[in-house]
Every structure is written in C-alpha cells, then in structure tokens.
TIGUSE-872585 format. One line per field, with one value per residue: x, y, z of N, C-alpha, C in turn; residue in one letter. Coordinates in steps of 0.001 Angstrom, whole numbers, plus 500000, padded with zeros to 6 digits. Layout:
# residues N
nxx [X / ...]
nyy [Y / ...]
nzz [Z / ...]
caxx [X / ...]
cayy [Y / ...]
cazz [Z / ...]
cxx [X / ...]
cyy [Y / ...]
czz [Z / ...]
rest [A / ...]
***
This chain:
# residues 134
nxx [103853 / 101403 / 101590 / 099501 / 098547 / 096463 / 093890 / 091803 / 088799 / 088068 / 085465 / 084708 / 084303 / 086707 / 086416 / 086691 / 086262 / 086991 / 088846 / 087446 / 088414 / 090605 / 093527 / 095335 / 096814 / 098070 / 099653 / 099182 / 099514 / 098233 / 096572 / 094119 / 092051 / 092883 / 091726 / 088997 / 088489 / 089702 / 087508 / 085552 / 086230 / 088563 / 091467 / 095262 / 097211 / 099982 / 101257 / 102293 / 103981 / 105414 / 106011 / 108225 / 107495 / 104122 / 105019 / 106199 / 104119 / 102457 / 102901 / 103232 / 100607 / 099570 / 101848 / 103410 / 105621 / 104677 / 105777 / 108464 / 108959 / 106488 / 107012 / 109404 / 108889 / 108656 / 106503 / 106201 / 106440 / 104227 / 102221 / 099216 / 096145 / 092665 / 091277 / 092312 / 093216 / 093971 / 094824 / 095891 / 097815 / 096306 / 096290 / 097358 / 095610 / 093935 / 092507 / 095087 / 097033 / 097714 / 095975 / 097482 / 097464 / 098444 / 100623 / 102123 / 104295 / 103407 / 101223 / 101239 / 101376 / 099575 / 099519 / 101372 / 099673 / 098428 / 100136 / 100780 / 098540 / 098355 / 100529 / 099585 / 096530 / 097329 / 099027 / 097165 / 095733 / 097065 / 098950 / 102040 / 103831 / 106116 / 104327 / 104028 / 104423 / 105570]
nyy [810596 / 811277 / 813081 / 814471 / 816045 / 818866 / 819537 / 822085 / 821120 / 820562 / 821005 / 823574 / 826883 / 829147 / 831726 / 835251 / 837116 / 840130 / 839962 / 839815 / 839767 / 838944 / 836692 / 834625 / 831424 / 828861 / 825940 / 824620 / 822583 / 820348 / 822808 / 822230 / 824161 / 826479 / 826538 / 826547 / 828702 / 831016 / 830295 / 831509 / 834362 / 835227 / 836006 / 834546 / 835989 / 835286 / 831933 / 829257 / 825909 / 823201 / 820644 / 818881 / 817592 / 818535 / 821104 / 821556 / 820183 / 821788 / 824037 / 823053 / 822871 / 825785 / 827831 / 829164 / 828439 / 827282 / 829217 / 828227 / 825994 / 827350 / 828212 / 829386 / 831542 / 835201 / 836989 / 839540 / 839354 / 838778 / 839340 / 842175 / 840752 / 839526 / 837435 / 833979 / 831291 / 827634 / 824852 / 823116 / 821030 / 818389 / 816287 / 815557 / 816332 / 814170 / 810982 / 809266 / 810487 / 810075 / 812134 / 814121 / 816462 / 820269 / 819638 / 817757 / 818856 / 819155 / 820532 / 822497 / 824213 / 825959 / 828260 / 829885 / 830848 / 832170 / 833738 / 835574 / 836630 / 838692 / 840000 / 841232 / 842106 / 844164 / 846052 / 846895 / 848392 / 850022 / 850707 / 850344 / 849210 / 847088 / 844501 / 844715 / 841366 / 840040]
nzz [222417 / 219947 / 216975 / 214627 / 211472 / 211061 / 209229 / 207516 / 206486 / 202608 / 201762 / 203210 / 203804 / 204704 / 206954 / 206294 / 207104 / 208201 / 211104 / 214388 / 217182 / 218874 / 220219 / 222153 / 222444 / 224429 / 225817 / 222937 / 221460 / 218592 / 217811 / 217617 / 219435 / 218174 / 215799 / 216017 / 217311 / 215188 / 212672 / 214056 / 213693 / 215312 / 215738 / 216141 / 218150 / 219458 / 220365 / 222360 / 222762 / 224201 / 223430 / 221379 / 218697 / 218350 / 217662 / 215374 / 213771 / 214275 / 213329 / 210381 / 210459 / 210799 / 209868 / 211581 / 213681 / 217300 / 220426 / 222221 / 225538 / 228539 / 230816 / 230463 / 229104 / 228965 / 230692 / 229378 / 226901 / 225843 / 223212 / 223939 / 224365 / 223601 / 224363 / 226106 / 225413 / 227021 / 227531 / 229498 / 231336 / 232643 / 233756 / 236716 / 238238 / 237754 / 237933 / 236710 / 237172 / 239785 / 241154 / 242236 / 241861 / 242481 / 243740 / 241911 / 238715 / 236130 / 237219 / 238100 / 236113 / 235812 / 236880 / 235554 / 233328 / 234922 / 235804 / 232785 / 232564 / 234863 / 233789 / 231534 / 232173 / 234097 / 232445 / 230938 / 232666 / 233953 / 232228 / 230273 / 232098 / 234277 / 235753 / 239796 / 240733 / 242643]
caxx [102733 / 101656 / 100490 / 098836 / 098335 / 094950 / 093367 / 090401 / 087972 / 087709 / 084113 / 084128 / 085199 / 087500 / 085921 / 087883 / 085891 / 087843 / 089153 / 087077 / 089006 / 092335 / 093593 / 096613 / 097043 / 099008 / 099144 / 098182 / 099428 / 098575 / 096476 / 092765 / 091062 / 092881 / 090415 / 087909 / 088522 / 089523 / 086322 / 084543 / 086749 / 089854 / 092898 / 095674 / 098552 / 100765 / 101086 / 103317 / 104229 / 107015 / 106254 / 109011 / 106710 / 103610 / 105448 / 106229 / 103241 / 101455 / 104217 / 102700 / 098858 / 099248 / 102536 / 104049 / 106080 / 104811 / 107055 / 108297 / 108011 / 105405 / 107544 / 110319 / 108624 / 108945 / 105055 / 105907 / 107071 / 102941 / 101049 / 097535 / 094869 / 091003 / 090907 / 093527 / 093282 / 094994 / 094519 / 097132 / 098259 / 094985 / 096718 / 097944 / 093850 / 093014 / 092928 / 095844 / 097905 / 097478 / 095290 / 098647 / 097323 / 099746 / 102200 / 102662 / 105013 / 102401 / 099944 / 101896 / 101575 / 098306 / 099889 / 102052 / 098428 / 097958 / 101493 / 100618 / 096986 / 098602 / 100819 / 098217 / 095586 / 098591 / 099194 / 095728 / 094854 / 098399 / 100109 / 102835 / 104955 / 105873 / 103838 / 104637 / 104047 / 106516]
cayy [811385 / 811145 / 814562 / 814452 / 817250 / 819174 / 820320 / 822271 / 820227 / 820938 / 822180 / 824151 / 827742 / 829592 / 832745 / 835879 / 838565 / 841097 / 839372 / 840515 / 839315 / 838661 / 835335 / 833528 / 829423 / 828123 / 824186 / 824505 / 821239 / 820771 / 823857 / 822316 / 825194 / 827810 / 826234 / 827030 / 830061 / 831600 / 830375 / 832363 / 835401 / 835117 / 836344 / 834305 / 836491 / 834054 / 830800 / 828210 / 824433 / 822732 / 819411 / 819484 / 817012 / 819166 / 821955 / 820955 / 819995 / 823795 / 825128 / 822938 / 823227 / 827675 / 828556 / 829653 / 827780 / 828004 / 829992 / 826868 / 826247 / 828695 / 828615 / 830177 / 833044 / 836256 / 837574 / 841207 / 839390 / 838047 / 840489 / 841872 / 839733 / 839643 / 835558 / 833590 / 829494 / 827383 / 823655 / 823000 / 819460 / 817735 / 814411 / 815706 / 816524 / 812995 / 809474 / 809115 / 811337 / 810025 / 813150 / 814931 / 818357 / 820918 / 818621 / 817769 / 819866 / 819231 / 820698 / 824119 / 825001 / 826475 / 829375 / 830309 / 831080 / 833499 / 834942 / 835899 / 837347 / 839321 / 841068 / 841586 / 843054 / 844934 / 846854 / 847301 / 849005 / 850891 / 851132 / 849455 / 848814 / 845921 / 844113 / 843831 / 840013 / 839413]
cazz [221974 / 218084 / 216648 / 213170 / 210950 / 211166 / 207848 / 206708 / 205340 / 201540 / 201128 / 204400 / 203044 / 205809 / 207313 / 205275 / 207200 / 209506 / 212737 / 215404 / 218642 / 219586 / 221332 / 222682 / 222672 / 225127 / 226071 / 222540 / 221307 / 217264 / 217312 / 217623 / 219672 / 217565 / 214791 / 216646 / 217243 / 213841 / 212625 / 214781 / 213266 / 215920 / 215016 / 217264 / 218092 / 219979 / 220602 / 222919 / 223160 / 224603 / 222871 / 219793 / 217654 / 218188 / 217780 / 213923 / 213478 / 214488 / 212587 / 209296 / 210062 / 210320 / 209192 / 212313 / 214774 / 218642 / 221221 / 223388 / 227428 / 229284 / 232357 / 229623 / 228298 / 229649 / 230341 / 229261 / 225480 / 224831 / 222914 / 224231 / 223840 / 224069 / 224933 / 226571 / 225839 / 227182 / 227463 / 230798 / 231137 / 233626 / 234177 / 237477 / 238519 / 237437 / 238750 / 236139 / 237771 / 240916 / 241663 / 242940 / 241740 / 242545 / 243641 / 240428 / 237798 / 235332 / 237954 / 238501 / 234847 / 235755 / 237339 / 234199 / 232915 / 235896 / 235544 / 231954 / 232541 / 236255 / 232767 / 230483 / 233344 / 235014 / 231469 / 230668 / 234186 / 234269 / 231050 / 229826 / 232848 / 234718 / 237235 / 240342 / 240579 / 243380]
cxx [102739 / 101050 / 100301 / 098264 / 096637 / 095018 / 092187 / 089899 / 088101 / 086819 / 083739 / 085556 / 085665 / 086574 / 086706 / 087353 / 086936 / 087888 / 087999 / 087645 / 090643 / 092784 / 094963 / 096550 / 098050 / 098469 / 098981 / 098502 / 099567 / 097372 / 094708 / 091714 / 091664 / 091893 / 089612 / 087536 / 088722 / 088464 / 085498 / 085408 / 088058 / 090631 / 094084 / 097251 / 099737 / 100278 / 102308 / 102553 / 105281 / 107296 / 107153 / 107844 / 105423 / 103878 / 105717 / 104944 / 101785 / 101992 / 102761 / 101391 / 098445 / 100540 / 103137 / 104481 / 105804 / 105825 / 106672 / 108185 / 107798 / 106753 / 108830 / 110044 / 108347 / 107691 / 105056 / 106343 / 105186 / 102171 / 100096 / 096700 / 093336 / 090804 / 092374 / 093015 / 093946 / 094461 / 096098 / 096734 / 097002 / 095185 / 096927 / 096702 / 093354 / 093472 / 094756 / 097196 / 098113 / 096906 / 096362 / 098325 / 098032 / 101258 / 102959 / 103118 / 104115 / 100820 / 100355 / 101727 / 100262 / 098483 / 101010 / 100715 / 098222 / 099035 / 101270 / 099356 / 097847 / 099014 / 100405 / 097526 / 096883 / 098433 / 098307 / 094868 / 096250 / 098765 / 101283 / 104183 / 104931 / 105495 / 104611 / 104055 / 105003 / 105667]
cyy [811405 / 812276 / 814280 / 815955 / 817226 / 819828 / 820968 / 821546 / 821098 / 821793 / 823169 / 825845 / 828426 / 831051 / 834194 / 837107 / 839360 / 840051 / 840523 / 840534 / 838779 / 837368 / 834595 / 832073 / 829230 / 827054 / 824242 / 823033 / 820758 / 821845 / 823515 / 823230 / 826145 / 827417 / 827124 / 828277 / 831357 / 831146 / 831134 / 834195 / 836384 / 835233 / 835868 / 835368 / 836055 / 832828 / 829933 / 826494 / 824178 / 821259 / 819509 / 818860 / 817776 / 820432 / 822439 / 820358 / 821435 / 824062 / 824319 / 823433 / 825228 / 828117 / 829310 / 828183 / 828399 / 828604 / 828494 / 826763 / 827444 / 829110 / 829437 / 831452 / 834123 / 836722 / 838658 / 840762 / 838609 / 839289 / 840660 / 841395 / 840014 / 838817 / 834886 / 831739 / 828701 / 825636 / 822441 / 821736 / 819320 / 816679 / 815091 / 815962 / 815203 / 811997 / 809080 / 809263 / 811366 / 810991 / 813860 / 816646 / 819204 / 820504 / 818049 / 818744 / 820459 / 820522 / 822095 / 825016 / 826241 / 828241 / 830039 / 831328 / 832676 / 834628 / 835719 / 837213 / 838496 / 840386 / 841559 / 842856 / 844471 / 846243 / 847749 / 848544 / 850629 / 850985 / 850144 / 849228 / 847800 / 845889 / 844076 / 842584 / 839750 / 839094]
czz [220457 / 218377 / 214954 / 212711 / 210502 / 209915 / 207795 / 206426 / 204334 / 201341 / 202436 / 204057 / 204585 / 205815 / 206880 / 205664 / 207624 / 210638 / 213363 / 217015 / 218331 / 220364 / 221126 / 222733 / 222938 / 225475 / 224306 / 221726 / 219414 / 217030 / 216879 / 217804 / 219021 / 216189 / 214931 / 216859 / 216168 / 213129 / 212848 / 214721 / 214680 / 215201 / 216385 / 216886 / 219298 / 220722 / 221425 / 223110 / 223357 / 223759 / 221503 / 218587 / 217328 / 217141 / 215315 / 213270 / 213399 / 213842 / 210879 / 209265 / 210098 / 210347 / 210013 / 213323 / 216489 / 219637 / 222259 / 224838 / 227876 / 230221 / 231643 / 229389 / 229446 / 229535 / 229610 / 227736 / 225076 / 224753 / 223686 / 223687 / 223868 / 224688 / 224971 / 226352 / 226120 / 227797 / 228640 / 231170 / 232562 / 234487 / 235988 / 238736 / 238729 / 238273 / 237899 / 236618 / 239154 / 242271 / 242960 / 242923 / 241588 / 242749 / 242537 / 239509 / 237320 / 236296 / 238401 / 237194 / 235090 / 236211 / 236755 / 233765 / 233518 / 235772 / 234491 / 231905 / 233488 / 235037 / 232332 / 231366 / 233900 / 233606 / 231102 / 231363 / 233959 / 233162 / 230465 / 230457 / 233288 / 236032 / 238339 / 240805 / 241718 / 244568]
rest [X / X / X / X / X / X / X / X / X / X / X / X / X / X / X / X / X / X / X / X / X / X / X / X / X / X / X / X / X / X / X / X / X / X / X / X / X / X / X / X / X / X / X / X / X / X / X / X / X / X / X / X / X / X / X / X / X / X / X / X / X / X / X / X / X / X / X / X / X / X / X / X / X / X / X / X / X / X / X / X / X / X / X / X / X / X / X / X / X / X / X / X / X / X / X / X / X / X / X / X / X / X / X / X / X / X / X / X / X / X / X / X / X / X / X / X / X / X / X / X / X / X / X / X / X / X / X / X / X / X / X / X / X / X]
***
C-alpha cells in the first residue's frame, strides 16, 4: 500500500470558524474524509488505523497519530461524537474479494463500527455506564 501526504491547497484558506460537529475516523487511512469534514467545520476527536505507513502519514498531514487496530480499542476509550466515518475495508463485498463478505476478516470489521456506536448510543440513552453488548 503507498500512502502520500495530503496537503491543503495553497489558495484554499482553511475554515477558522467554531467547530460545529464532532466526528470520529476510523478505516481512516491518510485522513481524506477527515478533510472533508473539517471543512465543513468538523472537529475530529479520534481517529484509528492499523496500517503503520498510513498511520505516519495521518500523523504528518494533522499532527496526531491514529489509535491503531479497531478490534483493539476498548469502545468505552472513544470520545462522544456527532458523526462516525468510517471507510471499512470492501474488498471482501467485491468480486476482488471473492465476494466472501463476512467470511472474510476484512468483512467482520464492520461490526467494530457497531460495537463502538452500541457504546456511544448506550451512554447517551443511560449515562456513562457500560453496555451491555454481550
């Protein structure tokens, strides 16, 4: 996998209002849709990748290093959010991937996603205890 460092364009001035939203990037890779999203006056308050090269590469383009594999992190350690993105490996969906789906590793990540949100929602509804997710 090559990762290349994402820049600003020059004449494109960065948005310097108040954040209005909140948002997580996971899958996130070198940190394309968090662009996107601070633009639009996102403020990301965590981020994961497992790829190390990515990983060094998010770290240069915003000055933080991502928290590494999903299936690692403990749901009750990701801030609350407003927006959750998450860009979960596809190959495993595709002809590529010999359209294995779930059967595939790659194809389980999707329910990391859900583990995370089940925390989030759980907190939100109840407080700041833990789900039960079992």
């Amino acid at each position: 996998m090559t990762c290349t460092h994402l820049s600003y364009p020059k004449n494109i001035k960065m948005n310097h209002r108040k954040k209005q939203f909140t948002f997580i990037d996971l899958f996130a890779g070198i940190g394309g849709i968090r662009i996107a999203f601070e633009r639009n006056d996102g403020d990301c308050v965590f981020s994961s990748e497992w790829d190390e090269h990515c990983q060094v590469m998010y770290e240069a383009n915003f000055g933080e290093k991502p928290f590494g594999d999903i299936t690692k992190i403990d749901a009750r350690d990701v801030p609350d959010h407003d927006s959750l993105t998450g860009g979960f490996p596809c190959q495993s969906f595709s002809i590529i991937g010999n359209k294995l789906g779930f059967a595939d590793t790659r194809g389980t990540l999707f329910f990391d996603i859900e583990r995370i949100l089940k925390e989030i929602l759980w907190n939100r509804i109840y407080g700041n205890t833990t789900a039960n997710t079992e």
